[in-house]
SEZAKOL-739197 format. One record per atom (N, C-alpha, C): x negated, y negated, z; atom name. Coordinates in nm, 4 decimals. Each point is the difference from the previous one (the first is absolute). Layout:
         px         py         pz   atom
          X          Y          Z     CA
...
END
This chain:
         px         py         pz   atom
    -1.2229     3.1871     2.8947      N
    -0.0150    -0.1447     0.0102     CA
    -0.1469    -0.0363     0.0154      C
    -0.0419    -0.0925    -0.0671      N
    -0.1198    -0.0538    -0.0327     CA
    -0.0225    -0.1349     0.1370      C
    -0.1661    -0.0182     0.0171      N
    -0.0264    -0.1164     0.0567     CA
    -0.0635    -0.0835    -0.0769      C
     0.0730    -0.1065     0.0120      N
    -0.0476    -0.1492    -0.0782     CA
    -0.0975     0.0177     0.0638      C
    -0.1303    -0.0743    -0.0560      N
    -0.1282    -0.0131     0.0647     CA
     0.0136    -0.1176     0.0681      C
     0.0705    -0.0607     0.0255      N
     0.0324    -0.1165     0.1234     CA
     0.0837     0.0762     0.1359      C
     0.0052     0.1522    -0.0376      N
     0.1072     0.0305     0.1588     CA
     0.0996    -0.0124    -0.0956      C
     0.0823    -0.0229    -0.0406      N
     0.1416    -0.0238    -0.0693     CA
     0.0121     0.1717    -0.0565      C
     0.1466     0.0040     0.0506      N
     0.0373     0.1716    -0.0894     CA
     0.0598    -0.0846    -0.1677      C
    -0.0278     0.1072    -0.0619      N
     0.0325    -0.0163    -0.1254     CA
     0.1017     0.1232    -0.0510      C
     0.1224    -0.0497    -0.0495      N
     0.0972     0.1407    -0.0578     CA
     0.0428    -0.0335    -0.1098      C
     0.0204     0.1249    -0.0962      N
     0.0366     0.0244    -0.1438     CA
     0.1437    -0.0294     0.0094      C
     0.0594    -0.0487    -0.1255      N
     0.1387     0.0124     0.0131     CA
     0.0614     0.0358    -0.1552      C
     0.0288     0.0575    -0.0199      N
     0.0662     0.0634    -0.1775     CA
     0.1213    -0.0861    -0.0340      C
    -0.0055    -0.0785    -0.1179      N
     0.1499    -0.0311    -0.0484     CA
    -0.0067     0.0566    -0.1729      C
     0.0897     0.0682    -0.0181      N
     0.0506     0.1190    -0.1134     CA
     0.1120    -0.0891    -0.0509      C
    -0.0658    -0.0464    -0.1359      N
     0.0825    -0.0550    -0.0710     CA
     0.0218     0.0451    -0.1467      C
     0.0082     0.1434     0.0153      N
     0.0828     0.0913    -0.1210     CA
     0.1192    -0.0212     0.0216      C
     0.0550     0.1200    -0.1240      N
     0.1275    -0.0262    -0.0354     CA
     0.0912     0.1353     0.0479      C
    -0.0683     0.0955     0.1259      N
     0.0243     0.1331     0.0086     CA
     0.0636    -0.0241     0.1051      C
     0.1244     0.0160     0.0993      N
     0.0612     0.0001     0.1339     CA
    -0.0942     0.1397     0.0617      C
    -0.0025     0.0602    -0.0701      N
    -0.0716     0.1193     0.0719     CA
    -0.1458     0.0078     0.0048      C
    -0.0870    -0.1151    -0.0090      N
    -0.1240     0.0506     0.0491     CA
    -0.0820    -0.1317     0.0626      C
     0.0277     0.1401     0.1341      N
    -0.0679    -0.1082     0.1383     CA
    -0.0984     0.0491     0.0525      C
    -0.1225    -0.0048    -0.0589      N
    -0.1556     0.0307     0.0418     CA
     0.0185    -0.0560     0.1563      C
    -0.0678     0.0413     0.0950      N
    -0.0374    -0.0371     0.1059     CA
    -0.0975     0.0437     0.0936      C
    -0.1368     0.0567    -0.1388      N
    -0.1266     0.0802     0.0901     CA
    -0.0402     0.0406    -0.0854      C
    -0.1504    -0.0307    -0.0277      N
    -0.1361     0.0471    -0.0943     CA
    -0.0531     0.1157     0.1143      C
    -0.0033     0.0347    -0.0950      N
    -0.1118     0.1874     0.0645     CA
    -0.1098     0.0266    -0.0854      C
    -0.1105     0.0202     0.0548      N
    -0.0706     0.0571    -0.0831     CA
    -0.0927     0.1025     0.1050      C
    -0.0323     0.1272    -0.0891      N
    -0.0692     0.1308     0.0808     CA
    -0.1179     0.0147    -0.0897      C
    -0.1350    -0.0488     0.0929      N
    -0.1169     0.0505    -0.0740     CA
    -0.1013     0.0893     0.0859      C
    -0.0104     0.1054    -0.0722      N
    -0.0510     0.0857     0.0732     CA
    -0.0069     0.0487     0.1448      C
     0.1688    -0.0150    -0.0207      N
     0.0385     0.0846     0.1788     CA
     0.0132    -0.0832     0.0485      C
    -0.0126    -0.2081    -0.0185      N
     0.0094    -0.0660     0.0656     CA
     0.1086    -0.1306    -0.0690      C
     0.1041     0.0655     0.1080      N
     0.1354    -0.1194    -0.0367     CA
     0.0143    -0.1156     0.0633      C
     0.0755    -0.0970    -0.0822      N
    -0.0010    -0.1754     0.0444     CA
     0.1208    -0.0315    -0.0695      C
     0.0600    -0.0177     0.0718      N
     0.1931    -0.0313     0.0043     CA
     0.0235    -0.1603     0.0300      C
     0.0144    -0.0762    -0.0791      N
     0.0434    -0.1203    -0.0028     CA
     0.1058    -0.0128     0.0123      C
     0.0696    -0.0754     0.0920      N
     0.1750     0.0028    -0.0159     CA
     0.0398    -0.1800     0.0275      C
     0.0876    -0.0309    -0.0570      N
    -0.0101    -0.1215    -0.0029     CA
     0.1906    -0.0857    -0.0188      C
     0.0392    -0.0992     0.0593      N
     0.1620    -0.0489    -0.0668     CA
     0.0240    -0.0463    -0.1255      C
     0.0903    -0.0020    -0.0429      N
     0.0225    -0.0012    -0.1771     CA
     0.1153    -0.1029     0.0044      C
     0.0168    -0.0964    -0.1264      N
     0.1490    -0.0679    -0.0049     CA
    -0.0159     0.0518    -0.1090      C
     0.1364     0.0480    -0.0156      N
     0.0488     0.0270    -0.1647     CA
     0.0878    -0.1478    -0.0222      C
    -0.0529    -0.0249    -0.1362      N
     0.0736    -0.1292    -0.0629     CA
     0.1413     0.0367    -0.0174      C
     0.0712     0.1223    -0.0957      N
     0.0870     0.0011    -0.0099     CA
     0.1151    -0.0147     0.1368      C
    -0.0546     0.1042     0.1078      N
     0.1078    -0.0843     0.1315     CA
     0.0482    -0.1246    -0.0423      C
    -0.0683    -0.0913    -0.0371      N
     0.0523    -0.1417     0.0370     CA
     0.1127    -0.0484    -0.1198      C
     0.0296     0.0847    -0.0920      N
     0.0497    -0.0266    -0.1304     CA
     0.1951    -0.0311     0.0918      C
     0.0348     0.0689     0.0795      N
     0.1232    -0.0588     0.0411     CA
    -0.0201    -0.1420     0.0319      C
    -0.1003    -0.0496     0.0444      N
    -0.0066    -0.1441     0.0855     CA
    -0.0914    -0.0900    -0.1271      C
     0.0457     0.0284    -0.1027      N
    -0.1308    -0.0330    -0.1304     CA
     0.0878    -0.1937     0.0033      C
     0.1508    -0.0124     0.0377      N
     0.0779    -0.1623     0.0501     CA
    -0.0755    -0.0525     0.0916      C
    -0.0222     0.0901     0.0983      N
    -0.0449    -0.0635     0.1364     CA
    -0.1505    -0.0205     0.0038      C
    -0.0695     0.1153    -0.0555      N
    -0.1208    -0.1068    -0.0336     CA
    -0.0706    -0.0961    -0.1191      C
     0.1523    -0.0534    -0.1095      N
    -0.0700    -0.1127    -0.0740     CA
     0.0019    -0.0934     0.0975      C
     0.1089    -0.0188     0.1161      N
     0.0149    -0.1301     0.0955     CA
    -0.1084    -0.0696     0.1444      C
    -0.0907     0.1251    -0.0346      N
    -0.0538     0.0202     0.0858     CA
    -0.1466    -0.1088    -0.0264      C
    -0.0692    -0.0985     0.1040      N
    -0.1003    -0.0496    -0.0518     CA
    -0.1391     0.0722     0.0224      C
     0.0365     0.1057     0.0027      N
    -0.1669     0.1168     0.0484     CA
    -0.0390     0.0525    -0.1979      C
    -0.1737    -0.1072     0.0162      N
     0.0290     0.0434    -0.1633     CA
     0.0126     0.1637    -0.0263      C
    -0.0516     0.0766     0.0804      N
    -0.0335     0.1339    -0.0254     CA
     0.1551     0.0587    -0.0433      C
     0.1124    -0.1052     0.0442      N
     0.1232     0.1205    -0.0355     CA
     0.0965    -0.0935    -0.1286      C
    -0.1443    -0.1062    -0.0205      N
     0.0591    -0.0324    -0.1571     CA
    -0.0991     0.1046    -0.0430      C
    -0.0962     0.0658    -0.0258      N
    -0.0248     0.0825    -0.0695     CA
     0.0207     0.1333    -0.0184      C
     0.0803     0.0010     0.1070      N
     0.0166     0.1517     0.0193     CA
     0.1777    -0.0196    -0.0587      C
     0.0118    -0.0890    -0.0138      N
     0.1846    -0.0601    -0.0665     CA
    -0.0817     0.0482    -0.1622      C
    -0.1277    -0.0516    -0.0293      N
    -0.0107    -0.0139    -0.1725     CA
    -0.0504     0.1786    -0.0029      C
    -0.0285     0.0073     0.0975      N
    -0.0391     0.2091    -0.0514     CA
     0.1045     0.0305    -0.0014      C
     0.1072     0.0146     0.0537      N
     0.1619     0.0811     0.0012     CA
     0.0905    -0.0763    -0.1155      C
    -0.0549    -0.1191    -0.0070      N
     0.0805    -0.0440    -0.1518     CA
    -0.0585     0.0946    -0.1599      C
    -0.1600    -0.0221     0.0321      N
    -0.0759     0.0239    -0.1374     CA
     0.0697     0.1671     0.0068      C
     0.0223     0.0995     0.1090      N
     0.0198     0.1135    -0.0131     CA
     0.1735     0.0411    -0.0320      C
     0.0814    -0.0838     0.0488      N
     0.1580     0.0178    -0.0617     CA
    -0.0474    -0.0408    -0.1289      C
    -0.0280    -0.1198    -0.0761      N
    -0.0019    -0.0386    -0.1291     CA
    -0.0790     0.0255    -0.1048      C
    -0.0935     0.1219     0.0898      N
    -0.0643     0.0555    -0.1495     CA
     0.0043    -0.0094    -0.1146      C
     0.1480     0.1031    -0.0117      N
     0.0320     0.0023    -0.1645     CA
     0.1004    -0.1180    -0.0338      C
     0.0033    -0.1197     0.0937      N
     0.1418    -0.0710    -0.0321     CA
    -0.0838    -0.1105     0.0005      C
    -0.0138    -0.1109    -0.1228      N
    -0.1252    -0.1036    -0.0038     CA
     0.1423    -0.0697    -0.0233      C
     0.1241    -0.0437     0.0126      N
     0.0649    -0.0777     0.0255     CA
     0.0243    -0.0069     0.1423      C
     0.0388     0.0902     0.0848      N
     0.0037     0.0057     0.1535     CA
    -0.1451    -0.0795     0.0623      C
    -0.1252     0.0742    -0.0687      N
    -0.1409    -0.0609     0.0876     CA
     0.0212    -0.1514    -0.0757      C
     0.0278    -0.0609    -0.1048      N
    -0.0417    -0.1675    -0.0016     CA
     0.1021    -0.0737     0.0947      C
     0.1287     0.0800     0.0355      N
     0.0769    -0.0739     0.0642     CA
    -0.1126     0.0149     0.1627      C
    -0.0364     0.1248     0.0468      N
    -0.0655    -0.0128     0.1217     CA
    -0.1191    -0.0645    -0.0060      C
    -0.0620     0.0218    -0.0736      N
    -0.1487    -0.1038    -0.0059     CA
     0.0432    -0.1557     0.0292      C
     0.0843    -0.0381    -0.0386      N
     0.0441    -0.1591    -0.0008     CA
     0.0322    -0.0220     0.0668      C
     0.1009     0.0941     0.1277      N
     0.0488    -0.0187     0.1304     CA
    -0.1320    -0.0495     0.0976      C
    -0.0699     0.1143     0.0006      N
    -0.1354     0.0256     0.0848     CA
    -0.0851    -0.0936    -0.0400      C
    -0.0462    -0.0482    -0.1074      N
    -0.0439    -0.1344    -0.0582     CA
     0.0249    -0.1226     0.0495      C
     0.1702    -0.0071    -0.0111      N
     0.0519    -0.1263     0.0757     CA
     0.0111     0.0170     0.1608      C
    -0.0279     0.1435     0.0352      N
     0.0233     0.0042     0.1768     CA
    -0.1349    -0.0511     0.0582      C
    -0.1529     0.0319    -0.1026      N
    -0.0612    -0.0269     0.0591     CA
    -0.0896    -0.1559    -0.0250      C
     0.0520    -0.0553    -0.0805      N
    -0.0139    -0.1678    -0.0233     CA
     0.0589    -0.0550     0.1406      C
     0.1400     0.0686     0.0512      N
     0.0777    -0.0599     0.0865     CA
    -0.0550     0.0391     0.1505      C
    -0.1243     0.0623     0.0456      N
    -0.0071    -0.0005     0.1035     CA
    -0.1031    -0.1472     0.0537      C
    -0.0717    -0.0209    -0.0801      N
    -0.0494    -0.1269     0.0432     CA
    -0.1363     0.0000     0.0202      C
    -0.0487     0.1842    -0.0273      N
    -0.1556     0.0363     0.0475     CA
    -0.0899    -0.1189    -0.0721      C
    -0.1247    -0.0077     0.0205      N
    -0.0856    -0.0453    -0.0324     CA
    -0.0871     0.0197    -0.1508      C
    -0.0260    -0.0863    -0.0895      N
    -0.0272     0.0789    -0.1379     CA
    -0.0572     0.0762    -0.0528      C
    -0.1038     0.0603     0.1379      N
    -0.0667     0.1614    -0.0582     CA
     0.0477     0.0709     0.0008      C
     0.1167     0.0012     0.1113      N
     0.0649     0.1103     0.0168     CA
     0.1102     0.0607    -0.0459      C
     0.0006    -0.1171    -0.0788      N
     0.1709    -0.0113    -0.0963     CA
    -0.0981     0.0280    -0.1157      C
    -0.0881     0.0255    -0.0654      N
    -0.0939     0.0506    -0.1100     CA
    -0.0158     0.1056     0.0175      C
    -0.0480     0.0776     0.1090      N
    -0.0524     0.1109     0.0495     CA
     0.1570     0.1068    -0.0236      C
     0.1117    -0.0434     0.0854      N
     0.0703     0.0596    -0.0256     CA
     0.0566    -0.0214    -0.1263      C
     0.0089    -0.0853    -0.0627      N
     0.0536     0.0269    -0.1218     CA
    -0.0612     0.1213    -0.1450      C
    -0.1147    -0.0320     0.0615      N
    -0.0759     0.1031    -0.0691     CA
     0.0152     0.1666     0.0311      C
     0.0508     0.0392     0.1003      N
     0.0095     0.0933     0.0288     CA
     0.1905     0.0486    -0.0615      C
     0.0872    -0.1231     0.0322      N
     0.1171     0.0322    -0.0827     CA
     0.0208     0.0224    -0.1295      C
    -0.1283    -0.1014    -0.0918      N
    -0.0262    -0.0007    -0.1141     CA
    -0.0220     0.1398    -0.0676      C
    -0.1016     0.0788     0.0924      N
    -0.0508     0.0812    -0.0655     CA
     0.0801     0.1413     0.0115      C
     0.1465    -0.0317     0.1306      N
     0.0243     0.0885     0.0378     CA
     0.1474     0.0263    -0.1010      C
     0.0480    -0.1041    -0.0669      N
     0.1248    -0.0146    -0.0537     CA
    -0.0431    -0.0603    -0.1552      C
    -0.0539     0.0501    -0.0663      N
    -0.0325    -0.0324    -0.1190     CA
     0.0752     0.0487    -0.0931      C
     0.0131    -0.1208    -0.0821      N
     0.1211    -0.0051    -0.1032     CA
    -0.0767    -0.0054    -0.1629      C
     0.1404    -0.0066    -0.1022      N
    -0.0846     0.0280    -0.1484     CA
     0.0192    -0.1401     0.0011      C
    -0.0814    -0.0861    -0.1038      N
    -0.0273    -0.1020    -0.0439     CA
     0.1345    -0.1072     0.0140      C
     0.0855     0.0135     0.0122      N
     0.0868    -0.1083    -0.0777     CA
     0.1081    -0.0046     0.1560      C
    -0.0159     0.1316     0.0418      N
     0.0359    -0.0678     0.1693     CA
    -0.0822    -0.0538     0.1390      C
    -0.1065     0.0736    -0.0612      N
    -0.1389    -0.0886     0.0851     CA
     0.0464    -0.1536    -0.0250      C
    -0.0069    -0.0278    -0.1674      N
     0.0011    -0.1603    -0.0268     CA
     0.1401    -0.0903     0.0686      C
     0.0969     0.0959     0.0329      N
     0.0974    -0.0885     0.0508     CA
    -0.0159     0.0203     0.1617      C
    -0.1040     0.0817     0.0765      N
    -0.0180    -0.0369     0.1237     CA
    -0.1092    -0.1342     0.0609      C
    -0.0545    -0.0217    -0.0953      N
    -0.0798    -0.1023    -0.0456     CA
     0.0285    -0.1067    -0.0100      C
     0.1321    -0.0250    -0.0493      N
     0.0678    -0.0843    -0.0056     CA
     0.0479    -0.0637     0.1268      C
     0.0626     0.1359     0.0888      N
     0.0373    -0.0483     0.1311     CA
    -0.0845    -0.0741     0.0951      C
    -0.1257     0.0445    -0.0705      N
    -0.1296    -0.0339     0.1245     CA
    -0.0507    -0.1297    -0.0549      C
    -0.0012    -0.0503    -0.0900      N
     0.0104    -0.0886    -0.0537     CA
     0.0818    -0.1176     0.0128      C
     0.1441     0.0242     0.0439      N
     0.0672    -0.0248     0.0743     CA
     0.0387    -0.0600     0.1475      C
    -0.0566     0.1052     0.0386      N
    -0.0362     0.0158     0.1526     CA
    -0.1025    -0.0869     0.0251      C
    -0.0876    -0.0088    -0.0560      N
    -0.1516    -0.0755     0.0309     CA
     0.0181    -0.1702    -0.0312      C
     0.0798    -0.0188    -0.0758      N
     0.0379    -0.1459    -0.0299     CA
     0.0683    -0.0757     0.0821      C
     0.1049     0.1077     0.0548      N
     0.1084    -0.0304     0.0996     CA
    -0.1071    -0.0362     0.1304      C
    -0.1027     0.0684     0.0077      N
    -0.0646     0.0061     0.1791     CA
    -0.0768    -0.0929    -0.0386      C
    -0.0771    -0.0448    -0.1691      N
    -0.0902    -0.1576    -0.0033     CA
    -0.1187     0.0861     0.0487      C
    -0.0829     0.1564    -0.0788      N
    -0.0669     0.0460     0.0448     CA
    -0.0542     0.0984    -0.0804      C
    -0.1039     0.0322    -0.0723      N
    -0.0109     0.1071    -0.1331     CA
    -0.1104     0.0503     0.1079      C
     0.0709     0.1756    -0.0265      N
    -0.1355     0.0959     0.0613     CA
    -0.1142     0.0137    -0.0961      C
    -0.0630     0.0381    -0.0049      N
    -0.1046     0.0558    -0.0488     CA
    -0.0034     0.1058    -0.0771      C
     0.0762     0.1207     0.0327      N
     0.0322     0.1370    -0.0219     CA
     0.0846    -0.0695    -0.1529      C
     0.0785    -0.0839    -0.0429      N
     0.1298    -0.0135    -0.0585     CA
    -0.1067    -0.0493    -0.1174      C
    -0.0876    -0.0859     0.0353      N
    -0.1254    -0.0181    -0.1020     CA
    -0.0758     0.0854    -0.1075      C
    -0.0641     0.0795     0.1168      N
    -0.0843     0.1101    -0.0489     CA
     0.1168     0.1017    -0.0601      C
     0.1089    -0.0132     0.0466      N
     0.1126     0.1143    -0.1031     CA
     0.0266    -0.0270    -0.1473      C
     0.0075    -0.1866     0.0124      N
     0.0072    -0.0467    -0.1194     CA
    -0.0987     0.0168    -0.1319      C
    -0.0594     0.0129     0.0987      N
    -0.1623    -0.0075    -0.1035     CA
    -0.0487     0.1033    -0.0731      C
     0.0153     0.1182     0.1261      N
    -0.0142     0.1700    -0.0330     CA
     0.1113     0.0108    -0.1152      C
     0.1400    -0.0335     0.0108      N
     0.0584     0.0463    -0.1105     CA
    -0.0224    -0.0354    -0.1447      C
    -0.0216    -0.1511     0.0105      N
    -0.0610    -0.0969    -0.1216     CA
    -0.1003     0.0649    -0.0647      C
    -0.0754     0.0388     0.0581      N
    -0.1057     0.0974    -0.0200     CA
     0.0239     0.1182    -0.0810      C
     0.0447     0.0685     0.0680      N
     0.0174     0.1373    -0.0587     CA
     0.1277    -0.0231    -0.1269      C
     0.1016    -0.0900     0.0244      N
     0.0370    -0.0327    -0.1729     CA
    -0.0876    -0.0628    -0.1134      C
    -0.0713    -0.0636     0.0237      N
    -0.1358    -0.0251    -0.0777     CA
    -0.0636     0.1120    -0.0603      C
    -0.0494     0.1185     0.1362      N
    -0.0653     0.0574    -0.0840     CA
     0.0817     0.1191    -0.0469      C
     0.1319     0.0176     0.0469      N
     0.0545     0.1106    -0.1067     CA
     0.0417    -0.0605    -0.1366      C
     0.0308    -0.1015     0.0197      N
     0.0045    -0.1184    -0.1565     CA
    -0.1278     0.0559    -0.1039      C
    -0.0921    -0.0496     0.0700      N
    -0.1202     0.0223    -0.0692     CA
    -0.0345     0.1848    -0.0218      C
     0.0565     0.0664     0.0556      N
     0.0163     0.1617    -0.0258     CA
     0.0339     0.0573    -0.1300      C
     0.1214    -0.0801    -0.0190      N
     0.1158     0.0012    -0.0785     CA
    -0.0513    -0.0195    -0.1438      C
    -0.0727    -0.0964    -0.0190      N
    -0.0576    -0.0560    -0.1120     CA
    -0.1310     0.0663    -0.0560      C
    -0.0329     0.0984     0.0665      N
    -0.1142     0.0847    -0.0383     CA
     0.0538     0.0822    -0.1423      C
     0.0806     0.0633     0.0356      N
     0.1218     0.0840    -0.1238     CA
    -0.1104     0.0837     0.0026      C
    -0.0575     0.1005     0.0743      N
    -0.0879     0.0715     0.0033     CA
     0.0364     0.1331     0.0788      C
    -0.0016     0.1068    -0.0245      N
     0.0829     0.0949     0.1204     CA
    -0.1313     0.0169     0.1143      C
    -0.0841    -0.0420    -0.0620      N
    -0.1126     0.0239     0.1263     CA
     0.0058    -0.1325     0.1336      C
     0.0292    -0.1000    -0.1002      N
     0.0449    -0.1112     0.0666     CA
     0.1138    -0.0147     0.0811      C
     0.1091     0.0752    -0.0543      N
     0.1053     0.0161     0.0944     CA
    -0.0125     0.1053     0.0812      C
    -0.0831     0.1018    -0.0218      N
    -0.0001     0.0867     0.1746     CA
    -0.0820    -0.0633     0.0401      C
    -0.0627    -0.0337    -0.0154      N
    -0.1160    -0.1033     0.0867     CA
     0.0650    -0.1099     0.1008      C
     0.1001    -0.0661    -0.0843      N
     0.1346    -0.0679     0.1056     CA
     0.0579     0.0564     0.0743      C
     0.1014     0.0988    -0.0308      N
     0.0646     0.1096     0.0558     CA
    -0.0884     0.0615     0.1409      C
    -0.1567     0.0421    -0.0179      N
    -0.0060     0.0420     0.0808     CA
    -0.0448    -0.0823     0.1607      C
    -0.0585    -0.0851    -0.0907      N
    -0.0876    -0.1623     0.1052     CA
     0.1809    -0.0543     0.0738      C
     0.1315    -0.0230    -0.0435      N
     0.0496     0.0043     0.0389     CA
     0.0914     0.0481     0.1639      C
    -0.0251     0.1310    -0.0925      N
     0.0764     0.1302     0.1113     CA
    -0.1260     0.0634     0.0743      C
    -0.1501    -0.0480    -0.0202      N
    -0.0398     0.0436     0.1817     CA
     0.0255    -0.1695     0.0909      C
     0.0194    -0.0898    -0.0671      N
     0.0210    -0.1098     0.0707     CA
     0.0807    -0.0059     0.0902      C
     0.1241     0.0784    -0.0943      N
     0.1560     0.0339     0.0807     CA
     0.0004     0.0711     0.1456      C
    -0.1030     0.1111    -0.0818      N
    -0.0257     0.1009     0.1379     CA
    -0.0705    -0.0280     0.1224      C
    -0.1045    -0.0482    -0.0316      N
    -0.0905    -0.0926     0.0816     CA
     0.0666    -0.0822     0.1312      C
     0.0893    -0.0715    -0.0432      N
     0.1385    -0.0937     0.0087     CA
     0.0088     0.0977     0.1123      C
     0.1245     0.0989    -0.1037      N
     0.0937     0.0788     0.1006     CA
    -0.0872     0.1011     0.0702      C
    -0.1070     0.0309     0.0435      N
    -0.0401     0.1601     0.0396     CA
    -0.1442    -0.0275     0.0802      C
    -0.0553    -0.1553    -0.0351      N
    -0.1559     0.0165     0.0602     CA
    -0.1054     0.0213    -0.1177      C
    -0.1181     0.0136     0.0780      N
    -0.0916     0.0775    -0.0834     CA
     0.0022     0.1133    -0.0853      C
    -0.0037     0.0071    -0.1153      N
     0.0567     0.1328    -0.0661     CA
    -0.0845     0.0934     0.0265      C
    -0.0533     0.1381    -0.0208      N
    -0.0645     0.1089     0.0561     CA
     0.0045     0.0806    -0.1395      C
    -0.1568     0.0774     0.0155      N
    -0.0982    -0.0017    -0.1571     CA
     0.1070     0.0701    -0.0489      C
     0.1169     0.1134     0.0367      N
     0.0842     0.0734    -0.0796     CA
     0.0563    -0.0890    -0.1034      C
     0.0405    -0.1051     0.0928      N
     0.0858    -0.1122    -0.1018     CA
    -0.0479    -0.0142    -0.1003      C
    -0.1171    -0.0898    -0.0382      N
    -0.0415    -0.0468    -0.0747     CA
    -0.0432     0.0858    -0.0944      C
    -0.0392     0.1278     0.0397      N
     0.0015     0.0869    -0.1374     CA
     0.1122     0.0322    -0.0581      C
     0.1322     0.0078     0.0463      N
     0.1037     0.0126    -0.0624     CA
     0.0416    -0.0683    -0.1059      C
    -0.0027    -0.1365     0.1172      N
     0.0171    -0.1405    -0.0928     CA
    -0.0977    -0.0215    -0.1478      C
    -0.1704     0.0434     0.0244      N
    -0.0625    -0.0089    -0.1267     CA
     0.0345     0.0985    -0.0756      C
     0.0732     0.1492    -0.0090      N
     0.0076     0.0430    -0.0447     CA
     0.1716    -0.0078    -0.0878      C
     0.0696    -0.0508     0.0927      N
     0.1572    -0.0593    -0.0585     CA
     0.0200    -0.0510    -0.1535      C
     0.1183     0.0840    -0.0411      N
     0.0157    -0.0671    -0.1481     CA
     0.1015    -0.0778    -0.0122      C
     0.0036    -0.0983    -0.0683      N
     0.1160    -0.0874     0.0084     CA
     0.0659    -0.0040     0.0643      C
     0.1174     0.1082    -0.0496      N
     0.1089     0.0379     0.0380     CA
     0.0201     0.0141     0.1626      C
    -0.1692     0.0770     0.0337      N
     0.0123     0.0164     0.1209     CA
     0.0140    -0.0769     0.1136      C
    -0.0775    -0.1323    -0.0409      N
    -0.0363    -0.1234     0.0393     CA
     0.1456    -0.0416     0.0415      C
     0.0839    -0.0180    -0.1130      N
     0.1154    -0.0551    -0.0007     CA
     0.0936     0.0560     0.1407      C
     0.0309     0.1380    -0.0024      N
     0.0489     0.1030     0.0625     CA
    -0.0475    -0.0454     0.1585      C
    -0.1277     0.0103     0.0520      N
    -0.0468    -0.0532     0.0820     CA
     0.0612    -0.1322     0.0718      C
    -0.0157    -0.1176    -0.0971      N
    -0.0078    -0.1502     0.0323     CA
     0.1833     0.0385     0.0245      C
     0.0751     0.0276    -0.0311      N
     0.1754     0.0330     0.0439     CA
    -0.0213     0.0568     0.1024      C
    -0.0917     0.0658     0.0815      N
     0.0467     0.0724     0.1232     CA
    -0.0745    -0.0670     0.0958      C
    -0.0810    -0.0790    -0.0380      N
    -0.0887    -0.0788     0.1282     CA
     0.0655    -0.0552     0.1058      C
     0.1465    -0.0384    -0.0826      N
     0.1183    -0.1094     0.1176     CA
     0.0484     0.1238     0.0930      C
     0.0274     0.0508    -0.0127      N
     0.0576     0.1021     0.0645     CA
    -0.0783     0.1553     0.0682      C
    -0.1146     0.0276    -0.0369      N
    -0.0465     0.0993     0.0339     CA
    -0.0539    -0.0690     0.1633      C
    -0.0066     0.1502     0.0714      N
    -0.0189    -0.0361     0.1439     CA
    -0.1412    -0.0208     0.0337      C
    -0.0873     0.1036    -0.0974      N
    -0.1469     0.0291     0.0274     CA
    -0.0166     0.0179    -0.1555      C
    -0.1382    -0.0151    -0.0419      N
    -0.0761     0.0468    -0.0987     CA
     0.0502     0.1057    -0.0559      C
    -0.0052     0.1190     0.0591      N
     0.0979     0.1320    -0.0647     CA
     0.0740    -0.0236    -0.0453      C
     0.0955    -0.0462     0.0116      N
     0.1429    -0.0432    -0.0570     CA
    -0.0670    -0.0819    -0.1231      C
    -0.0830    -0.0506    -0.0041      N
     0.0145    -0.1108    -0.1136     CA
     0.0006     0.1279    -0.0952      C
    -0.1204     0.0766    -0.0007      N
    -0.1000     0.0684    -0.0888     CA
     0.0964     0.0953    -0.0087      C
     0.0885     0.0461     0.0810      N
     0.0536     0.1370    -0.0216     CA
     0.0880    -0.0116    -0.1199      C
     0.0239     0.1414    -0.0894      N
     0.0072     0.0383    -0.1168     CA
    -0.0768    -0.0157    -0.1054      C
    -0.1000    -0.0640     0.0014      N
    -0.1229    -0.0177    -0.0663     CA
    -0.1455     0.0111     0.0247      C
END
């Protein structure tokens, strides 16, 4: 345990939000030159909470609406009819708590990114929020900039399209699918991007199908 430089103790706390029941880190070690330093520290595993995944959509603590959209995004992986039905629940649970409008942005963004759907069921959750926002006499901000980003990027795959160029279309293909990744994964890391510049079509394609569903980067790339 650490001292805040005000006198205040300061402690680590681990929350493990894989998809493994069996791995519960609970202590960094490291031995350098004859001299060891053992960190040990408490852990929540997310999955515990997957029995009570009812009891905490009802709950108004935002942390266990998000920890409701990690145990959804992880049952519905491979099931993008199961996740648009949960995205829309959690969508409409969290319009209905009454928070304040950063915070109903803030979290939405984090459900957004955590339950992502293919095109045409995104557009009918959109709808709901759309919905929702008329009903309360209140447009977020977030619902804006979503509008806009998508408008966008059909524009310019429109304009992709019309190149009839194969250089032109991996050039789409690929400006696309690090966007995707970006999206789903963060900052990409230099391996990526050489893959990605080096990707052929096909590969591109192969890729952009596993982005919804892969857990980590590996998964996207793996078999290719």
């Amino acid at each position: 345990m650490k001292q805040h430089p005000r006198g205040q103790a300061v402690a680590s706390f681990a929350v493990l939000a894989d998809d493994s029941l069996g791995w519960r880190p609970s202590q960094y070690r490291i031995d350098v030159l004859g001299c060891e330093h053992v960190f040990r520290f408490p852990t929540a595993k997310l999955l515990d909470f997957e029995p009570d995944l009812a009891a905490l959509k009802r709950q108004s603590n935002p942390f266990a609406l998000v920890t409701a959209a990690h145990l959804s995004a992880l049952r519905t992986r491979r099931h993008m009819g199961r996740r648009f039905a949960a995205k829309r629940e959690l969508v409409r649970l969290l319009y209905e708590q009454g928070w304040e409008r950063q915070r109903v942005i803030d979290l939405f963004a984090i459900i957004d990114w955590m339950l992502a759907l293919p095109k045409e069921l995104e557009h009918k959750v959109w709808q709901d929020i759309d919905e929702i926002e008329r009903k309360a006499q209140m447009k977020y901000v977030t619902s804006v900039e979503r509008l806009a980003v998508e408008r966008g990027r059909e524009k310019w795959m429109a304009e992709g399209e019309t190149k009839g160029k194969l250089e032109g279309k991996l050039e789409g293909k690929l400006e696309t699918l690090t966007r995707l990744l970006t999206r789903r994964f963060g900052p990409l890391p230099e391996w990526v991007a050489h893959r990605l510049s080096a990707g052929t079509g096909e590969q591109l394609d192969a890729w952009s199908d596993r982005v919804l569903d892969a857990a980590n980067l590996a998964e996207v790339f793996g078999g290719h």
